[in-house]
gemmi code that builds the backbone of each chain (N, CA, C; Angstrom):
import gemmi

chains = {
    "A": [
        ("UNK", (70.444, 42.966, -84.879), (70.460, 43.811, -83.687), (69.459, 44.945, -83.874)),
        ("UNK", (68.597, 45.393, -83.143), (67.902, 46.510, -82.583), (68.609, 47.263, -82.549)),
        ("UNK", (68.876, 48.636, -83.167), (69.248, 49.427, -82.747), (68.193, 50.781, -82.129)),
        ("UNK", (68.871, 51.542, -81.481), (67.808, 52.115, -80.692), (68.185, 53.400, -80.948)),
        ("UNK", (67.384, 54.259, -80.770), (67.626, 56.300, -80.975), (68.513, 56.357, -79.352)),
        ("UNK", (69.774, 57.543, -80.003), (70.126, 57.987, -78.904), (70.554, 59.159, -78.295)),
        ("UNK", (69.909, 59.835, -77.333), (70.072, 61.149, -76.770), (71.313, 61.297, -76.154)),
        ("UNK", (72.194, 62.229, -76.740), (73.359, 62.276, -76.101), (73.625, 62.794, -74.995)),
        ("UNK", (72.467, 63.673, -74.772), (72.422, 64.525, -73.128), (71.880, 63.095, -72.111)),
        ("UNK", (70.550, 62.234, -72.341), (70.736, 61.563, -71.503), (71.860, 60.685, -71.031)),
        ("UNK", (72.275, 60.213, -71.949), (73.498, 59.306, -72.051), (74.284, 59.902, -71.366)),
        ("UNK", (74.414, 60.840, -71.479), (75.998, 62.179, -70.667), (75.440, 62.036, -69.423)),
        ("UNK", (73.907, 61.566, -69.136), (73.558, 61.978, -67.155), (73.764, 61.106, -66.727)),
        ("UNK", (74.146, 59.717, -67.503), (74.340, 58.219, -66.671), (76.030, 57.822, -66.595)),
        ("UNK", (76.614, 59.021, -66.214), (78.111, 58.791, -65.927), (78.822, 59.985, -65.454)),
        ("UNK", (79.505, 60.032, -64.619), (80.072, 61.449, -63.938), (81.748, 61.580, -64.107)),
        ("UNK", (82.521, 60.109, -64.262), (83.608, 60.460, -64.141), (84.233, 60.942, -65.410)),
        ("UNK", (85.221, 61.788, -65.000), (86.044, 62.364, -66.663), (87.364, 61.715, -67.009)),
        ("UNK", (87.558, 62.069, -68.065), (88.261, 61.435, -69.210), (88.175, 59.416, -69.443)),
        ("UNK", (86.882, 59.129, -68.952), (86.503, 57.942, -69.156), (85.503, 57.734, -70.438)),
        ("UNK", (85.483, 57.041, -71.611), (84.884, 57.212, -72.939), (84.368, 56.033, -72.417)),
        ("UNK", (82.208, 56.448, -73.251), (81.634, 55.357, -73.250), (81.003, 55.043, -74.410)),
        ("UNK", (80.909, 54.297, -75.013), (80.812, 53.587, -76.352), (78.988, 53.720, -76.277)),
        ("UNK", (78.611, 54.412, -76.941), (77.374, 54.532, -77.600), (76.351, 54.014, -78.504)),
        ("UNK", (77.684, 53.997, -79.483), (77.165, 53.135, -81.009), (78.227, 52.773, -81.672)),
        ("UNK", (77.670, 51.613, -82.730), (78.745, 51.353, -83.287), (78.249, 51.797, -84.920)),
        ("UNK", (79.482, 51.874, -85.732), (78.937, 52.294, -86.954), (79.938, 51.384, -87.970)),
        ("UNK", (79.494, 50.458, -88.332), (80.548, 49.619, -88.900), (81.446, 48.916, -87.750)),
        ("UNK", (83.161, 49.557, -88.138), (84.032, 49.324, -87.164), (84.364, 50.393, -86.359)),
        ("UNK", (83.518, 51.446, -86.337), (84.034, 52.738, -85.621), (83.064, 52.674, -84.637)),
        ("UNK", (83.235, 53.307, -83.209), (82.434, 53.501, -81.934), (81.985, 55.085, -82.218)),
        ("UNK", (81.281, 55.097, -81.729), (80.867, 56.634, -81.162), (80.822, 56.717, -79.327)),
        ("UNK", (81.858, 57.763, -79.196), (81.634, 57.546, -77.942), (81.740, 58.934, -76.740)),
        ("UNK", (81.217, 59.468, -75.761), (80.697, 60.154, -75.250), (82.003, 60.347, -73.893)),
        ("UNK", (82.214, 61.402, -73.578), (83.350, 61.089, -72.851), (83.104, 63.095, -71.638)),
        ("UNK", (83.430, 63.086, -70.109), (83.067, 64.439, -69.456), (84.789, 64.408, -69.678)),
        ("UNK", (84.781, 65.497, -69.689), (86.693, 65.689, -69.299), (86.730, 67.116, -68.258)),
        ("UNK", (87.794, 67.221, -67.937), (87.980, 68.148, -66.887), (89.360, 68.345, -66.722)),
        ("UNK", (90.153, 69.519, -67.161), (91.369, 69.503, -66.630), (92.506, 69.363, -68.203)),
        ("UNK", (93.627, 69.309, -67.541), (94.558, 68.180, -68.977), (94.983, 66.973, -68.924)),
        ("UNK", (94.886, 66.516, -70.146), (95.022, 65.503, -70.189), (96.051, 64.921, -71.148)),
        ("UNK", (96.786, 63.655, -71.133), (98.008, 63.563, -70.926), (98.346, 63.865, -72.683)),
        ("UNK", (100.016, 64.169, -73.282), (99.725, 64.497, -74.610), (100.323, 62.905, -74.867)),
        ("UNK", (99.770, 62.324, -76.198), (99.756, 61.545, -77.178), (99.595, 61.554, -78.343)),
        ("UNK", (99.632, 60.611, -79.405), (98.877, 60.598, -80.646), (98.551, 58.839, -80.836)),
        ("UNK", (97.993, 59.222, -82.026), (97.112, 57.517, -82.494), (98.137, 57.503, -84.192)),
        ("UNK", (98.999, 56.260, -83.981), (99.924, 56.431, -85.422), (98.888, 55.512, -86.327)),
        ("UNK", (97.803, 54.995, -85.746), (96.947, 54.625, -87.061), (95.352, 55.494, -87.439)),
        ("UNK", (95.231, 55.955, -86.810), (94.333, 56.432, -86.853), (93.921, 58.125, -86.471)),
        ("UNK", (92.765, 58.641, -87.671), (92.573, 60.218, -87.196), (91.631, 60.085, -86.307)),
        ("UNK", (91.251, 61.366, -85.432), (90.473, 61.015, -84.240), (89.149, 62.132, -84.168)),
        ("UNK", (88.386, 62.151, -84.623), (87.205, 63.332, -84.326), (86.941, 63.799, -82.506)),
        ("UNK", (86.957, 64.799, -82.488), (86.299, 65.210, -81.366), (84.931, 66.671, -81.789)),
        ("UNK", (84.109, 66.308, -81.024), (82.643, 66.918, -80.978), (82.312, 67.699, -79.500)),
        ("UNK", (82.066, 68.567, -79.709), (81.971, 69.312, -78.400), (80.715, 69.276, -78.584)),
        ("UNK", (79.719, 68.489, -76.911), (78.574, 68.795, -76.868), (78.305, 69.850, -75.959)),
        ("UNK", (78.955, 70.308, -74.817), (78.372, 71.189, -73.817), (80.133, 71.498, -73.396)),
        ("UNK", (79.934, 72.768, -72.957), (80.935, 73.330, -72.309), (82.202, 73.867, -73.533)),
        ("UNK", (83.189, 73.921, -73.491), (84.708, 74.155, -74.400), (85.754, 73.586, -74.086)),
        ("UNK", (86.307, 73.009, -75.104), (87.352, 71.956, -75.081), (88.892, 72.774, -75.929)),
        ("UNK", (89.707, 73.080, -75.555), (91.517, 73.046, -76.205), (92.526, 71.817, -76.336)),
        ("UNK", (92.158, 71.481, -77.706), (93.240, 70.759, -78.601), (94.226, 71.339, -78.369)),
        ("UNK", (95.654, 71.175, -77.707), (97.067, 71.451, -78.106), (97.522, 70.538, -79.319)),
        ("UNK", (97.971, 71.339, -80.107), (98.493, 70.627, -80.918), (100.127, 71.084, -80.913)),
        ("UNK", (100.866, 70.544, -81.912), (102.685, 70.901, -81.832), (102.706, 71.987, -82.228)),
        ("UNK", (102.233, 72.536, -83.138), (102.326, 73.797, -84.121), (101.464, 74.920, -83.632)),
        ("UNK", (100.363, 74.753, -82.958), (99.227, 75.215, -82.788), (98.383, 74.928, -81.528)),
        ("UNK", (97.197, 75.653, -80.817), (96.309, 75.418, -80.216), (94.773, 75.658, -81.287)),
        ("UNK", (93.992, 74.461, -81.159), (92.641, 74.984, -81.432), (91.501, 75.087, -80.469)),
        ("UNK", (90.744, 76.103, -80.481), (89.745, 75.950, -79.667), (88.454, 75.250, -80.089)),
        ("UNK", (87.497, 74.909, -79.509), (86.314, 73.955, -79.646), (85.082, 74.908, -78.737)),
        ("UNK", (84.182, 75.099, -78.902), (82.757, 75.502, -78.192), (81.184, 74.003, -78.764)),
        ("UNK", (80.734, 74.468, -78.007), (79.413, 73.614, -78.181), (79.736, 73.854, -79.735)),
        ("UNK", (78.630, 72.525, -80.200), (78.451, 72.798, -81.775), (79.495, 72.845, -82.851)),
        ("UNK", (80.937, 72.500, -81.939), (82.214, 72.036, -82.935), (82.893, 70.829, -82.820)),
        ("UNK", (83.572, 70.796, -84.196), (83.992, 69.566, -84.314), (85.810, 69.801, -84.906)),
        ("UNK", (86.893, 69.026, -84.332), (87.945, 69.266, -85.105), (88.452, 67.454, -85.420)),
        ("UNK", (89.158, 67.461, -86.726), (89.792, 66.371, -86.700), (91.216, 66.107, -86.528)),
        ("UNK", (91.690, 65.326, -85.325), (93.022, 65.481, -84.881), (93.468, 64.279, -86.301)),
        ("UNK", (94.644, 64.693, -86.994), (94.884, 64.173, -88.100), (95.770, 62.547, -87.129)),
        ("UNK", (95.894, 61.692, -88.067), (96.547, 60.741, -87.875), (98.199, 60.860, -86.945)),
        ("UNK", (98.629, 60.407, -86.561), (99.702, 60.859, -86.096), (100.391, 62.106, -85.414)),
        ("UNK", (99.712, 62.976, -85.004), (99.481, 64.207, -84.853), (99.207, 64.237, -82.971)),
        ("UNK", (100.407, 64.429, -82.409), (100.729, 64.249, -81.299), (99.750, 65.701, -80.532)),
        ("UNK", (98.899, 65.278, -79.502), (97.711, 66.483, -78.696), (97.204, 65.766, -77.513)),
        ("UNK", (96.837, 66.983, -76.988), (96.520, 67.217, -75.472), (94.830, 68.249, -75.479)),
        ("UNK", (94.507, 67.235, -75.342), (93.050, 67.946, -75.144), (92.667, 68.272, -73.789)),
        ("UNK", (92.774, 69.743, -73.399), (92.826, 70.272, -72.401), (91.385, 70.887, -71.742)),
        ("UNK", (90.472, 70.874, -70.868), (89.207, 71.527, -70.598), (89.360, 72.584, -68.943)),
        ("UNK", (89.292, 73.856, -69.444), (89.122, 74.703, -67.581), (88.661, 73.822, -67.098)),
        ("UNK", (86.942, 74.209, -67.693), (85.923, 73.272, -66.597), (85.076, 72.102, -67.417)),
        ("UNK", (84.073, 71.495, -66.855), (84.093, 70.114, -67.486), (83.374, 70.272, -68.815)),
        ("UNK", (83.929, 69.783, -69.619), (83.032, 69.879, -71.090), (82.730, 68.071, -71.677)),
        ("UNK", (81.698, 68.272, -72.416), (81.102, 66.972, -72.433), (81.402, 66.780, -74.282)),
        ("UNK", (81.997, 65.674, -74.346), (82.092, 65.636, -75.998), (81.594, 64.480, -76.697)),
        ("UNK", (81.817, 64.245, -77.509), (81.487, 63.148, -78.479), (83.034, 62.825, -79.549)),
        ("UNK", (83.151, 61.532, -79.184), (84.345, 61.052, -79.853), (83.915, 60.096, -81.384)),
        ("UNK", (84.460, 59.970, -82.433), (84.726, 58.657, -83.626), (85.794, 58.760, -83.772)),
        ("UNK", (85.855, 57.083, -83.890), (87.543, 56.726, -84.259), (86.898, 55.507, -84.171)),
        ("UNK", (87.997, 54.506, -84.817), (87.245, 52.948, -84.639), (87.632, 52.092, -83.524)),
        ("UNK", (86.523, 51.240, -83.916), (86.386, 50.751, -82.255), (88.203, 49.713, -81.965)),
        ("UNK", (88.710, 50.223, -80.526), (89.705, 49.756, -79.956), (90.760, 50.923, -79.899)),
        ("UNK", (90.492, 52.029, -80.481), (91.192, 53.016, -80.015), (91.608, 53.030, -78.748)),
        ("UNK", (92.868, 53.209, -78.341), (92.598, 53.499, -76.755), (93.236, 54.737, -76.723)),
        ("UNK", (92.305, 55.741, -75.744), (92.140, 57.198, -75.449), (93.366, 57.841, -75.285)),
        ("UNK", (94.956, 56.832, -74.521), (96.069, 57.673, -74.268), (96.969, 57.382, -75.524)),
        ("UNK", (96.420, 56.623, -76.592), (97.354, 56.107, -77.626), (98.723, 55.152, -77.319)),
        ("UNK", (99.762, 55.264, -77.090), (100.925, 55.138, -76.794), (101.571, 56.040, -75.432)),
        ("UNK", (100.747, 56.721, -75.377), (101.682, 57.098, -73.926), (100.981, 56.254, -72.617)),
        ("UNK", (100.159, 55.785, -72.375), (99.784, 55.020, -71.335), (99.276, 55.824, -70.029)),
        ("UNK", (99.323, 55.701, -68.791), (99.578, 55.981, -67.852), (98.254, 55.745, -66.975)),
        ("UNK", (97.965, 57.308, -66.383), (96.625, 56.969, -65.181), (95.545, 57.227, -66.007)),
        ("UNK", (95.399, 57.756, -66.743), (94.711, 58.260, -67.611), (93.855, 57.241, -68.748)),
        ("UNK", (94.658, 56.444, -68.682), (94.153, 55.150, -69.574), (93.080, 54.641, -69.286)),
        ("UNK", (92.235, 54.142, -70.030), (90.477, 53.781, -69.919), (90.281, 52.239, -70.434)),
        ("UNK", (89.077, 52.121, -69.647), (89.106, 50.912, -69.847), (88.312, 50.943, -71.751)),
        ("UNK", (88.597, 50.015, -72.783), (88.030, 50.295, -73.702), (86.215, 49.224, -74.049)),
        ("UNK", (86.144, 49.984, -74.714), (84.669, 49.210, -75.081), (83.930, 48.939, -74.257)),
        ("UNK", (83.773, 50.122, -73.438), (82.912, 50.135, -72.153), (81.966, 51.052, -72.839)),
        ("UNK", (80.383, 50.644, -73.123), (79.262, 51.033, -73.366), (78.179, 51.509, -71.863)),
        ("UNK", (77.801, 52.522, -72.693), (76.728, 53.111, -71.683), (75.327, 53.163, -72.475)),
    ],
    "B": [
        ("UNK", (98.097, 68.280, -94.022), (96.692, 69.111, -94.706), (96.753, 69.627, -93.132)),
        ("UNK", (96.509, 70.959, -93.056), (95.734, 72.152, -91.918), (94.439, 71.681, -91.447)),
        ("UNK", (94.131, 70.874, -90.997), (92.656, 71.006, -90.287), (92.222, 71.895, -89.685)),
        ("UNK", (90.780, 72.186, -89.775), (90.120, 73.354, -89.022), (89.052, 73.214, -87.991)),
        ("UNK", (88.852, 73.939, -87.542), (87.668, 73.469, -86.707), (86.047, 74.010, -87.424)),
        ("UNK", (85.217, 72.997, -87.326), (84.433, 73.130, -87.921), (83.250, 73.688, -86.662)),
        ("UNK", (82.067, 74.504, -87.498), (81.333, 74.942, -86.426), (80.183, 74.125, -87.465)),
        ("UNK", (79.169, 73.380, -86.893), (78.351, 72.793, -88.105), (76.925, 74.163, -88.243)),
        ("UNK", (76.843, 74.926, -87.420), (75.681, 75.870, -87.507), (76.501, 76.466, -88.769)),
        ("UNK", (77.070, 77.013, -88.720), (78.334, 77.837, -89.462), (78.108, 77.336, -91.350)),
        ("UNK", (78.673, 76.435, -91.097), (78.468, 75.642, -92.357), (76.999, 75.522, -92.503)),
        ("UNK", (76.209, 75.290, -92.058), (74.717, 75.073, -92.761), (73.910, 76.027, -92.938)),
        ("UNK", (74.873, 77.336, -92.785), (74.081, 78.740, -92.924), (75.015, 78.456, -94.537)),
        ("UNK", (75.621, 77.769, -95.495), (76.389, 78.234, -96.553), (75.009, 77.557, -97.420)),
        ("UNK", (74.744, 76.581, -96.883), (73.833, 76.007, -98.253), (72.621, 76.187, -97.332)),
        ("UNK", (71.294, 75.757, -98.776), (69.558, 76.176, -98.418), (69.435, 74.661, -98.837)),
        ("UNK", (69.473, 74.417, -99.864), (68.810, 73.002, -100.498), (68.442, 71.967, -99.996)),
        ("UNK", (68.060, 71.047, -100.234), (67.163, 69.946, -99.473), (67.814, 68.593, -100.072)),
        ("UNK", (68.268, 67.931, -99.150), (69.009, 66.150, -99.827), (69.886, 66.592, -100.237)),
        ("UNK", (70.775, 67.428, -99.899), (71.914, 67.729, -100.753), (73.068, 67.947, -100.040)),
        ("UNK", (73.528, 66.464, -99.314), (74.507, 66.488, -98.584), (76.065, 67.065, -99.186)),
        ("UNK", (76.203, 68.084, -97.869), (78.020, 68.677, -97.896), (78.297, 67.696, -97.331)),
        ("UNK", (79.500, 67.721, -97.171), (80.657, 66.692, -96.620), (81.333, 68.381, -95.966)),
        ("UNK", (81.451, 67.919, -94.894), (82.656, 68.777, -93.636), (83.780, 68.272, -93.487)),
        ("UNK", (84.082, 67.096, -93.124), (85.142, 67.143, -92.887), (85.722, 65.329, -92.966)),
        ("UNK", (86.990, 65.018, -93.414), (87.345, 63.432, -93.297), (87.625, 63.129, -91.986)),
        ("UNK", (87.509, 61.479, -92.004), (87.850, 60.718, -90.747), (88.512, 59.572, -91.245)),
        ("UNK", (89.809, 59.499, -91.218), (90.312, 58.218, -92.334), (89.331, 58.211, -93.910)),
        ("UNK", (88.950, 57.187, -94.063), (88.059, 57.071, -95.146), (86.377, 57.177, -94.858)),
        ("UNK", (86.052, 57.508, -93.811), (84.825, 58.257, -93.974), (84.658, 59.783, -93.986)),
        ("UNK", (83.364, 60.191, -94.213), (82.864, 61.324, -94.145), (81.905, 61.554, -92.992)),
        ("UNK", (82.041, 63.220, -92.356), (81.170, 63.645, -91.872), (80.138, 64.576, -93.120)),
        ("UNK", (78.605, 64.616, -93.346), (78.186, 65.491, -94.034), (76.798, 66.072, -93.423)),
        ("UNK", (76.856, 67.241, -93.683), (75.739, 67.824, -93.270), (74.507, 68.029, -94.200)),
        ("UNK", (73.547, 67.828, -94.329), (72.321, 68.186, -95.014), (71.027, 69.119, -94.249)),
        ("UNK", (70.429, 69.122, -95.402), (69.353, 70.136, -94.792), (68.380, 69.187, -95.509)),
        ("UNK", (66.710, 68.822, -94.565), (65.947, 67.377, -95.189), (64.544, 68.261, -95.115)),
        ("UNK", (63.755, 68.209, -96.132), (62.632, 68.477, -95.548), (61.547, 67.326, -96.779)),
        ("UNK", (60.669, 66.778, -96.359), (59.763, 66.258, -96.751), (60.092, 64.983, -96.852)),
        ("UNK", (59.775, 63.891, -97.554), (59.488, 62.286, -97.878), (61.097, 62.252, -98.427)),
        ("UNK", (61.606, 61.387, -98.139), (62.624, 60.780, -98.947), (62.397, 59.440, -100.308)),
        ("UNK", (63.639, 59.017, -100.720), (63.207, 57.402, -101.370), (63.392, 56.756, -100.340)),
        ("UNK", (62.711, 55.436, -100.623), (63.148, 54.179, -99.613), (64.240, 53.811, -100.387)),
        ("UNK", (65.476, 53.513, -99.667), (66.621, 52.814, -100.237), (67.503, 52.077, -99.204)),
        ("UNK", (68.784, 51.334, -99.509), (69.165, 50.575, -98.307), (70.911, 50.996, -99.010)),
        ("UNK", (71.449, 50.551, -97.380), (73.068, 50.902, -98.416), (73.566, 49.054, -97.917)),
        ("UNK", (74.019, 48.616, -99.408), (74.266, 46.823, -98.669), (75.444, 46.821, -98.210)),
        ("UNK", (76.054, 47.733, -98.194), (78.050, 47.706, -97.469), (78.256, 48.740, -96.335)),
        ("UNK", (77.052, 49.312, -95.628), (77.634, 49.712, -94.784), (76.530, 50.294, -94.048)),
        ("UNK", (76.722, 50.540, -92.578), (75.589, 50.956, -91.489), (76.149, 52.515, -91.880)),
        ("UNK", (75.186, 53.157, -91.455), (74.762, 54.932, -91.763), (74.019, 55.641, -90.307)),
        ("UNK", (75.098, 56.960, -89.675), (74.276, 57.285, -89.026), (74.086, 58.663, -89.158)),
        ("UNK", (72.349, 58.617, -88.786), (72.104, 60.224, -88.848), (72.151, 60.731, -87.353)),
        ("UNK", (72.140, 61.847, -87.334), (72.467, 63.078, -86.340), (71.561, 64.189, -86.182)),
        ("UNK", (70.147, 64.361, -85.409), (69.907, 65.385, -85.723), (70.464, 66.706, -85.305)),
        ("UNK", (70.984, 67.521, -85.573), (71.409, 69.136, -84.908), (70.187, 69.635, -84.933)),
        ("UNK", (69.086, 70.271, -85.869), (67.953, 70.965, -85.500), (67.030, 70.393, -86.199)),
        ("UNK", (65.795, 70.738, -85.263), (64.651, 69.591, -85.992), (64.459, 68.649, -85.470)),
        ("UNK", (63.705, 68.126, -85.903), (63.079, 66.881, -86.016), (63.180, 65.708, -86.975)),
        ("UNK", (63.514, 64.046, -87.042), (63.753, 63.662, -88.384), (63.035, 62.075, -88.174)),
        ("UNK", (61.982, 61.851, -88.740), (61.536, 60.475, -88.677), (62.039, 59.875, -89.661)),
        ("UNK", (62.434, 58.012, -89.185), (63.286, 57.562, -89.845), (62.655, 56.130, -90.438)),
        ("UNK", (61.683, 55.585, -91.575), (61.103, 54.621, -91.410), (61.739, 53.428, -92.124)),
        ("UNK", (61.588, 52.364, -91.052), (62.446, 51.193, -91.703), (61.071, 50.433, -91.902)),
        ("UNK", (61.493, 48.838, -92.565), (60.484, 47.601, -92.871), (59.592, 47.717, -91.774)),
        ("UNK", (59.951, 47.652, -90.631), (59.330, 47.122, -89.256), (58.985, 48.050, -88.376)),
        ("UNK", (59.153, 49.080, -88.344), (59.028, 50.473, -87.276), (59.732, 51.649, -87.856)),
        ("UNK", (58.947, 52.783, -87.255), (59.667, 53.955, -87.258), (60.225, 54.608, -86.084)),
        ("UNK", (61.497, 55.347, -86.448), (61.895, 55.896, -85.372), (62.061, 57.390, -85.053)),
        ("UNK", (61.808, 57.785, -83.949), (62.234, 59.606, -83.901), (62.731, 59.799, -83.356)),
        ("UNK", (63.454, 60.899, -84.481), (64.276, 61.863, -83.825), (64.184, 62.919, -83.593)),
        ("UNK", (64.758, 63.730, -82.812), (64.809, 64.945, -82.179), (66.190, 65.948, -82.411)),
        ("UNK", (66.492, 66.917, -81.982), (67.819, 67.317, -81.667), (68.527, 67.106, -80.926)),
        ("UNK", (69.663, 66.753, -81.168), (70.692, 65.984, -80.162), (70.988, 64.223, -79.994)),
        ("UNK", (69.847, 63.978, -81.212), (69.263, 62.466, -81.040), (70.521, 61.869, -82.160)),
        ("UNK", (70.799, 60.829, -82.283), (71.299, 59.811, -83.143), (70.858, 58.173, -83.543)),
        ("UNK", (70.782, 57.830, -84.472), (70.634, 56.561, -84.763), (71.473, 56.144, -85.804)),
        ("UNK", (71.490, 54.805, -85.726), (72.681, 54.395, -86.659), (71.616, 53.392, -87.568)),
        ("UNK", (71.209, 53.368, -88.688), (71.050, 52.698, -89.794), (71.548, 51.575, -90.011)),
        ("UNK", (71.223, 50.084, -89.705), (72.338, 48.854, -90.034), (72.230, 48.813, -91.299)),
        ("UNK", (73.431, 48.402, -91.568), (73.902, 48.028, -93.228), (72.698, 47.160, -93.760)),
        ("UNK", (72.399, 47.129, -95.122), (71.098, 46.892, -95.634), (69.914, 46.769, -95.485)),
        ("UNK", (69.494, 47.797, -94.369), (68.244, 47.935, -94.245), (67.296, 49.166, -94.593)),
        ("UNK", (66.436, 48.950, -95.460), (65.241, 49.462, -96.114), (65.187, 50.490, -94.907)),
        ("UNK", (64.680, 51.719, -95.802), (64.722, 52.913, -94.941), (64.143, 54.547, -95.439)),
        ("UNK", (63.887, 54.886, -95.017), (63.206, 56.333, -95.912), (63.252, 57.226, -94.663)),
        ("UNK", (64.172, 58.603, -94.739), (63.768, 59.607, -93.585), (62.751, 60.615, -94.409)),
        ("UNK", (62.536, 61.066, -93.554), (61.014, 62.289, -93.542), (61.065, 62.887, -92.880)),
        ("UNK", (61.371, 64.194, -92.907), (60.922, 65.361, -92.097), (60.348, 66.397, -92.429)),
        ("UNK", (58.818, 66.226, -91.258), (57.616, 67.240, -91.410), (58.148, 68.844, -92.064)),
        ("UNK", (59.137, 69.139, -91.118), (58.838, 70.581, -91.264), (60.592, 70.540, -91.871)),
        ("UNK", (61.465, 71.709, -92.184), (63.079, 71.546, -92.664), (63.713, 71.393, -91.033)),
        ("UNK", (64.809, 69.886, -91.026), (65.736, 69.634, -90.456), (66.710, 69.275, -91.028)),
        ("UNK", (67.566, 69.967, -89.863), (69.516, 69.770, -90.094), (70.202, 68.572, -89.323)),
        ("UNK", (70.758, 67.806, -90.601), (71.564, 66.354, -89.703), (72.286, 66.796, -90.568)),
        ("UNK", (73.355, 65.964, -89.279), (74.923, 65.156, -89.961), (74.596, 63.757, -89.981)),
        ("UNK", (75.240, 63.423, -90.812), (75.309, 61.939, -91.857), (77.008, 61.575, -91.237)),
        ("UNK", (77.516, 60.565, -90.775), (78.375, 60.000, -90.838), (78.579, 58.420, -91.915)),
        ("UNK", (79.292, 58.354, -92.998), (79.305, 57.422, -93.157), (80.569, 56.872, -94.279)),
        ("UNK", (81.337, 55.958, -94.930), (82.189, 56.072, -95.722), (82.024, 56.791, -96.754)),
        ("UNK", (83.491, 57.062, -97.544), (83.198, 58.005, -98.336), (82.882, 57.044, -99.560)),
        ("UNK", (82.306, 58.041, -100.323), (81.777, 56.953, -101.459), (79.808, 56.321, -101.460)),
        ("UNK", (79.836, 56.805, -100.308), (78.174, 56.432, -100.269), (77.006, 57.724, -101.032)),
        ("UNK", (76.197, 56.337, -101.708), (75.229, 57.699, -102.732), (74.028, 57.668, -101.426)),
        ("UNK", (73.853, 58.997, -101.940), (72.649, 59.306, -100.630), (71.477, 58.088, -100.967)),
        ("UNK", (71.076, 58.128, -102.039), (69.865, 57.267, -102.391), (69.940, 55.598, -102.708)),
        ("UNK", (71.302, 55.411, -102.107), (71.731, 54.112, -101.899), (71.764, 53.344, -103.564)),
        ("UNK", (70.835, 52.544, -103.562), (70.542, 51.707, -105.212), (69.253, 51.950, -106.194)),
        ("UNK", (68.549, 52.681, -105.184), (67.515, 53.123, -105.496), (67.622, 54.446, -107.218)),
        ("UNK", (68.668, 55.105, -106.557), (68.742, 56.552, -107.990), (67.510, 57.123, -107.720)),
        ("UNK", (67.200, 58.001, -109.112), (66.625, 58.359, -108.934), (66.689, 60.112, -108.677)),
        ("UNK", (65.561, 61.410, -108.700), (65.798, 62.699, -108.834), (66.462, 62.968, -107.524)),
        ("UNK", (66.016, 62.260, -106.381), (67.175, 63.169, -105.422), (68.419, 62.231, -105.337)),
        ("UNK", (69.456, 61.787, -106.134), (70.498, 61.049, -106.084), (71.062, 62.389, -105.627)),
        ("UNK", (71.978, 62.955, -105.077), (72.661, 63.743, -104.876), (74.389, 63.596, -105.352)),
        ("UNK", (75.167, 64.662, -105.864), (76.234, 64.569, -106.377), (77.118, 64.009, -105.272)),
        ("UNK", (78.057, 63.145, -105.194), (79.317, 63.143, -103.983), (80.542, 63.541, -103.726)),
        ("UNK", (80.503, 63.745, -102.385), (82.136, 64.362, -102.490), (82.138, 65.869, -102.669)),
        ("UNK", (80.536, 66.309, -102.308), (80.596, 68.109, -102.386), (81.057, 68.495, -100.988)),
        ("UNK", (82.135, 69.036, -101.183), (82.558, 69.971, -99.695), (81.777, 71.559, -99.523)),
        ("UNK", (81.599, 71.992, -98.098), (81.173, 72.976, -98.182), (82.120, 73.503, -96.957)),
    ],
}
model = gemmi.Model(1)
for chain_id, residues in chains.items():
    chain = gemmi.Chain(chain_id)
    for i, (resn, *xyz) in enumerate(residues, 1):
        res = gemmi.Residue()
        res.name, res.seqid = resn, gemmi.SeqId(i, " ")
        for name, pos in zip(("N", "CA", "C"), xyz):
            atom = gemmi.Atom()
            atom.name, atom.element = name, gemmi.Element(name[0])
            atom.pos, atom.b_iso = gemmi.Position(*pos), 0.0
            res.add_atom(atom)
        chain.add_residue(res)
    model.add_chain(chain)
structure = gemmi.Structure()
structure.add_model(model)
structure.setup_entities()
């Protein structure tokens, strides 16, 4: 496979809707994937897996059980394995997700919010 | 374990050195690490696993068997597993390295810039 260089700002201009993740790259078995959010979003966790989030533009709030963390451009937090959160945004912030590929975004809680997976942009 | 939020400007104001990847933060069994690159690298390949760089600032050319590629800030490419490779950057740039833990920077090659692993910063 070809792999190709990739700009994460362009990539972020060829999709508008939020809390929909689009698969970028793959790195092994893990995706990288690019996701606008807006608003809150529903709480869950992933019982196999830890979950990176990357703030590219705007500010993002992790709720966590114990805690809130905040996120600005240029940060990164790792939601630990099992570790039930609600990643919350005022206004729309643009991030960058790893976790491996088939994650799905609501974990176990399901609902409207749920994405389709391994949808590449 | 407390996770934190990482700011990667933050962290790459702690170290100066050149090829001398930190590690920030885990993701299951990989690593995120940050380096600071300036000049010719070795050519080396990693045979167990694809590698991606990240540029945050700078500029970072990436030369494989068959082509080279550039990068910019904000840019990413992912490295496929065993392929011949040497980055170079003209002037000092800052990437993150995603890749399992356990990977030597200089792959099989060795050599003076082997870098130690598993340095947190």
């Amino acid at each position: 496979m070809h792999s190709d260089v990739i700009n994460l700002r362009e990539k972020l201009g060829l999709f508008s809707d939020h809390w929909a993740p689009r698969v970028i790259a793959a790195l092994n078995d893990y995706q990288l994937k690019l996701a606008r959010v807006k608003g809150a979003f529903v709480w869950h966790q992933h019982a196999d897996t830890d979950e990176m989030f990357y703030v590219v533009d705007g500010a993002l709030r992790i709720e966590l059980e114990d805690r809130t963390v905040c996120l600005n451009a240029g940060e990164l937090f790792v939601v630990p394995k099992g570790a039930m959160h609600r990643p919350v945004a005022d206004e729309e912030c643009c991030i960058l997700l790893i976790e491996p590929r088939g994650v799905v975004n609501t974990g176990e809680a399901g609902g409207e919010y749920t994405a389709p997976n391994d949808r590449w942009v």
